[in-house]
C-alpha positions in Angstrom: -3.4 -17.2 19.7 -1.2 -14.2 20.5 -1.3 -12.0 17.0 2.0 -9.5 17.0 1.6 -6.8 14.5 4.8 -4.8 13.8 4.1 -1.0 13.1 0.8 -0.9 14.3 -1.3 1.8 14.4 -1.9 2.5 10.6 -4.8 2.3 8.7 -5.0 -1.7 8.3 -4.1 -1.6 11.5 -6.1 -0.5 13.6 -8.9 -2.1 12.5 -7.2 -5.8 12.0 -6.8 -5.2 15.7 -10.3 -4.7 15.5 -11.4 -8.0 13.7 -8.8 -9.7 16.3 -10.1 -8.0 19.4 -13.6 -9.2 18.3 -12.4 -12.9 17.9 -10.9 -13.1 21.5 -7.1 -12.6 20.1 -4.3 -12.0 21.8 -3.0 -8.9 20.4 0.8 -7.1 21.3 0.7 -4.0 19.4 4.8 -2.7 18.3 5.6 0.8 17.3 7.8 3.1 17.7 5.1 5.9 19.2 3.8 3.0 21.3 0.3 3.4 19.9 -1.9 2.2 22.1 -5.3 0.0 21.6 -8.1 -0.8 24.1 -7.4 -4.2 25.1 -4.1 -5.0 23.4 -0.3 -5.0 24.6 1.5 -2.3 23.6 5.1 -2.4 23.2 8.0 0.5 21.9 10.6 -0.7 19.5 12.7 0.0 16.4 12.1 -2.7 14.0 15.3 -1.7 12.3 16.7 -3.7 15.3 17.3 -7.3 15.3 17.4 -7.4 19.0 14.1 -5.5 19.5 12.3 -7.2 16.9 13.0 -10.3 18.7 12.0 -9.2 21.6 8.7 -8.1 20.3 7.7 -11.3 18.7 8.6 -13.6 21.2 5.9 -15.7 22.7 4.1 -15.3 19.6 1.5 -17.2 16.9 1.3 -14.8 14.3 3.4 -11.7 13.4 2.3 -9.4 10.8 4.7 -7.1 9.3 2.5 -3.5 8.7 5.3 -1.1 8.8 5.2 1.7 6.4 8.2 3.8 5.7 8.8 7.0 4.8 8.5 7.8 1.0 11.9 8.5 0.4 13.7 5.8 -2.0 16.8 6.5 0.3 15.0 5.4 3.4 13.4 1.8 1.5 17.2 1.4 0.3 18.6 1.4 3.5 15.7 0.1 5.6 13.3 -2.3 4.1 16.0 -5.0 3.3 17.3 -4.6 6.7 13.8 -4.6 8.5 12.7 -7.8 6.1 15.9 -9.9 7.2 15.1 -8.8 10.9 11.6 -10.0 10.8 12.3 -13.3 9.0 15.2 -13.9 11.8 13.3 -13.1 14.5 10.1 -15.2 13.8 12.2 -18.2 12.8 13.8 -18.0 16.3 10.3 -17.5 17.8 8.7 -20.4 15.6 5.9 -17.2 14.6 4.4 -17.2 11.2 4.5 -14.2 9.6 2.2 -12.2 7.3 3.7 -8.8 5.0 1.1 -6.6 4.1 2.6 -5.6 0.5 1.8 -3.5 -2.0 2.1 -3.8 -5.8 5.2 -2.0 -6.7 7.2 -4.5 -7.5 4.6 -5.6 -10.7 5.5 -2.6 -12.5 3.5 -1.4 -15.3 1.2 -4.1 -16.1 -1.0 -4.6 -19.7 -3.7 -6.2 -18.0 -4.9 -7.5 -14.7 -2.5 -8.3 -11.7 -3.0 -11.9 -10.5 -0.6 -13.4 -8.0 0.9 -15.0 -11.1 2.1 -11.9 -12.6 5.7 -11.9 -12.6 7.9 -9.0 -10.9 9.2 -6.1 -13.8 9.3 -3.4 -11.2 9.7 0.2 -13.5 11.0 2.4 -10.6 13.0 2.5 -8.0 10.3 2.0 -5.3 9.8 -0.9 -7.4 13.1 -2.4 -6.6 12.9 -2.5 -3.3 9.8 -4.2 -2.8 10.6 -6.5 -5.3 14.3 -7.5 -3.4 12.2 -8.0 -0.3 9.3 -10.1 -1.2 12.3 -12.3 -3.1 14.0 -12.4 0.8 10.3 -13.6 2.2 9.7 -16.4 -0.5 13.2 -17.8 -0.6 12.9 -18.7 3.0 9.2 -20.4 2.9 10.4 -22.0 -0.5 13.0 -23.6 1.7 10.6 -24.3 4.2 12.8 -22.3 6.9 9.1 -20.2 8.1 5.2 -20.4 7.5 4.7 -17.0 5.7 2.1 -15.0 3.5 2.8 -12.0 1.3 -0.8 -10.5 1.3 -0.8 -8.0 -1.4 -3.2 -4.7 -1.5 -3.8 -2.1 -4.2 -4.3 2.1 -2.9 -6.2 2.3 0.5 -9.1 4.0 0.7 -11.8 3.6 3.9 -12.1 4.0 7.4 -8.7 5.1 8.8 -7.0 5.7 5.6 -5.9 9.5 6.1 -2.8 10.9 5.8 -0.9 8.3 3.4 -4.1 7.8 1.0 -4.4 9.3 -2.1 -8.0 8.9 -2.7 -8.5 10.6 1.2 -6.0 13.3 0.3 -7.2 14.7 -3.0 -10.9 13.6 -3.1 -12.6 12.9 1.2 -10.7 15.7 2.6 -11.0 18.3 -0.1 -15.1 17.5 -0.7 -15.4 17.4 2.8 -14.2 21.0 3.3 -16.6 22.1 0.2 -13.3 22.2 -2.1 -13.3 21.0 -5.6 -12.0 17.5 -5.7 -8.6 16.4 -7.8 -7.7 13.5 -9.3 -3.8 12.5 -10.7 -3.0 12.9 -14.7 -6.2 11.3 -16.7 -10.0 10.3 -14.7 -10.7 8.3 -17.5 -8.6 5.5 -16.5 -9.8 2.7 -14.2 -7.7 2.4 -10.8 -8.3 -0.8 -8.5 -9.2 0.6 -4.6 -8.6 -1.7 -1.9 -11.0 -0.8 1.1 -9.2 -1.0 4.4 -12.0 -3.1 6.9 -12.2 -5.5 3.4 -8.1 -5.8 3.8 -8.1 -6.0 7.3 -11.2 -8.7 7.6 -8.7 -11.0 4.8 -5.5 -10.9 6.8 -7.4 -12.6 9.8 -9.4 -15.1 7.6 -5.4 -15.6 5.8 -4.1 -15.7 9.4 -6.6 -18.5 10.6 -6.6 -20.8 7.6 -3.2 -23.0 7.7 -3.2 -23.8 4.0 -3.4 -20.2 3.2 0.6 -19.9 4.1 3.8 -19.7 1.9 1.9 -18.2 -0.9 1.0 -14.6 -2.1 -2.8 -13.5 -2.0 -4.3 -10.1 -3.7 -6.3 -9.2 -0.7 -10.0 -9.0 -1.6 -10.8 -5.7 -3.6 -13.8 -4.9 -5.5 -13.6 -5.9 -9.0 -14.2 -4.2 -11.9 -12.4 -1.2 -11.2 -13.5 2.6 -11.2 -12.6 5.7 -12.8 -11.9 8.6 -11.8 -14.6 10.3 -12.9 -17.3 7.6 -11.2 -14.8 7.6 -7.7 -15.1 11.3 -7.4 -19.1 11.3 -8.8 -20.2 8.9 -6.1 -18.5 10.8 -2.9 -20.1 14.2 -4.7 -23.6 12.1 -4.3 -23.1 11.2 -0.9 -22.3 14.5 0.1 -25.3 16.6 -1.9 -22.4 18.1 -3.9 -21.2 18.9 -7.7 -18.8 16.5 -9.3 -16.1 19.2 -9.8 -12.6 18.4 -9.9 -9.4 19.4 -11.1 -6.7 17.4 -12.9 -2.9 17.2 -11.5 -1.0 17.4 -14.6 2.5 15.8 -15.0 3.9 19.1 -15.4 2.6 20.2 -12.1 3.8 17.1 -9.9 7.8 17.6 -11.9 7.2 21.3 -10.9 6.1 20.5 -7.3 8.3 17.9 -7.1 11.4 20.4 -7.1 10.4 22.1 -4.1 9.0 18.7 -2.0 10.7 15.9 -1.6 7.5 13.7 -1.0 6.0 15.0 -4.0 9.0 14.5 -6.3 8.7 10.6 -4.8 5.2 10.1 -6.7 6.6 11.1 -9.9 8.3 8.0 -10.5 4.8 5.9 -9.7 2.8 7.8 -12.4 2.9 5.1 -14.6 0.0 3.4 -12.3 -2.3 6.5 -12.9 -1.5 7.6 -16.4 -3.0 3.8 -17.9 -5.5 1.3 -16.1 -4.7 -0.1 -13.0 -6.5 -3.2 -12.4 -5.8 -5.5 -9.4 -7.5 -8.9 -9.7 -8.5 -10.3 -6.3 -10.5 -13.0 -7.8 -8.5 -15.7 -6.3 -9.6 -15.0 -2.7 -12.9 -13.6 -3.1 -13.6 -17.8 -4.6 -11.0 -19.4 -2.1 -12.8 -17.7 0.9 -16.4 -17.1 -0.8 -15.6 -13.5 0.6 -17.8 -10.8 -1.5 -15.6 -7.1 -0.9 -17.9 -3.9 -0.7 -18.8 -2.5 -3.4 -17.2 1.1 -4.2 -20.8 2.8 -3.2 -21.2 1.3 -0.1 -17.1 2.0 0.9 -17.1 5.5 0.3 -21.0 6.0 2.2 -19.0 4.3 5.1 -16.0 6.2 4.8 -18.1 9.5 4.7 -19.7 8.6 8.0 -16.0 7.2 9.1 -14.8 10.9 8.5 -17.7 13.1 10.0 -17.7 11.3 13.4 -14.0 11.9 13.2 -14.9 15.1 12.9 -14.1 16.3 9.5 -17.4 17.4 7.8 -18.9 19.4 5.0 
């Protein structure tokens, strides 16, 4: 099959071009940097374009839609609705399925575990969006217009996951430069991880199983959750190091926030830090028999991930 993944080159990515590469896939790889792939097509385009997203897809099996925005609530406004309805269009017209690699924004704050059965109460703007577009994607396979998948993930952490990850911004990077660690509001709580080769292994086996489609999935994370506390002690273990960290109060992130505009964007997503976060995968870890890595085992691979990409103690 010929898999099409729009905004390639992030840290799902790369390795679900991995996993495909392995299985003898057909890969086309679209961005706007044309990021290039041993072994896969690589094609430039602005999927804020109908035309070009049609181009992209055509001649295609399976087209996953990866793209991830800049965090700026004005960009998701003006973009994600337009980028959904292009992607929808184009893959009807190309008789593609598509799978959107989602978060969980659009849940809100939860009392409880998120199942796929949790209904959307999005609490901030962010929220919104996501919620208006996954509405877009299952009003057209509720009609039966396309075969598609919302596949749903909680915060990346794992080989690849660098620059947009919180757990690789304020824990990996910071330990692995013999800096104390920081962790967002209170450590105590318990925060769902989803490990990016865990994600990235599920979209293929969702991609290959035909009764997996026009349905959402929690991709397979490892349940129960962690704290804070237990994330940071773990990657302090596997590096010979103290468990020190620091907490970023809410205080600090409105103060920051008035001076950065990326910063003043996570304010509004607190609410996912300052209770427990718990993101149930349990209905595709049974489905698929499929046991995700344990939170040990993730972060000794994503240590070893980070110091053969060079960034070591």
């Amino acid at each position: 099959m010929r898999h099409t993944l729009l905004g390639a080159g992030g840290s799902i990515g790369i390795p679900l071009v991995n996993e495909l590469l392995k299985a003898n896939e057909q890969v086309r790889l679209v961005s706007r940097s044309g990021h290039t792939m041993q072994g896969a097509e690589s094609h430039n385009a602005d999927i804020t374009s109908y035309e070009e997203v049609l181009n992209s897809v055509k001649d295609s099996d399976v087209v996953y839609l990866l793209a991830g925005l800049k965090y700026d609530i004005r960009v998701w406004r003006e973009q994600w609705p337009k980028i959904m309805q292009n992607t929808i269009d184009a893959c009807k017209r190309a008789n593609a399925k598509l799978i959107f690699l989602d978060n969980n924004y659009a849940y809100g704050r939860v009392n409880g575990k998120m199942t796929e059965d949790t209904p959307y109460n999005p609490c901030s703007n962010k929220g919104e969006v996501r919620a208006k577009i996954a509405a877009q994607l299952e009003n057209e396979y509720k009609q039966n217009n396309l075969d598609a998948i919302i596949a749903r993930a909680a915060d990346f952490y794992g080989p690849y996951a660098t620059t947009n990850s919180v757990p690789f911004l304020m824990v990996f990077d910071r330990m692995l430069k013999g800096q104390k660690a920081q962790w967002m509001m209170n450590a105590d709580k318990i925060h769902t991880f989803s490990y990016t080769l865990d994600c990235a292994k599920g979209l293929k086996i969702l991609a290959d199983k035909k009764e997996s489609f026009n349905r959402t999935w929690h991709l397979p994370s490892f349940n129960p959750p962690i704290n804070g506390k237990s994330f940071i002690r773990l990657v302090a273990d596997e590096l010979g190091m103290k468990a020190d960290y620091s907490i970023m109060k809410k205080w600090m992130l409105n103060l920051a926030g008035l001076f950065n505009r990326t910063v003043n964007e996570v304010v509004e997503m607190l609410y996912q830090v300052e209770s427990d976060y718990y993101f149930d995968s349990t209905s595709f870890n049974e489905y698929f028999n499929y046991q995700p890595i344990s939170y040990k085992d993730g972060i000794h691979e994503t240590v070893e991930f980070l110091k053969k990409a060079g960034i070591k103690k």
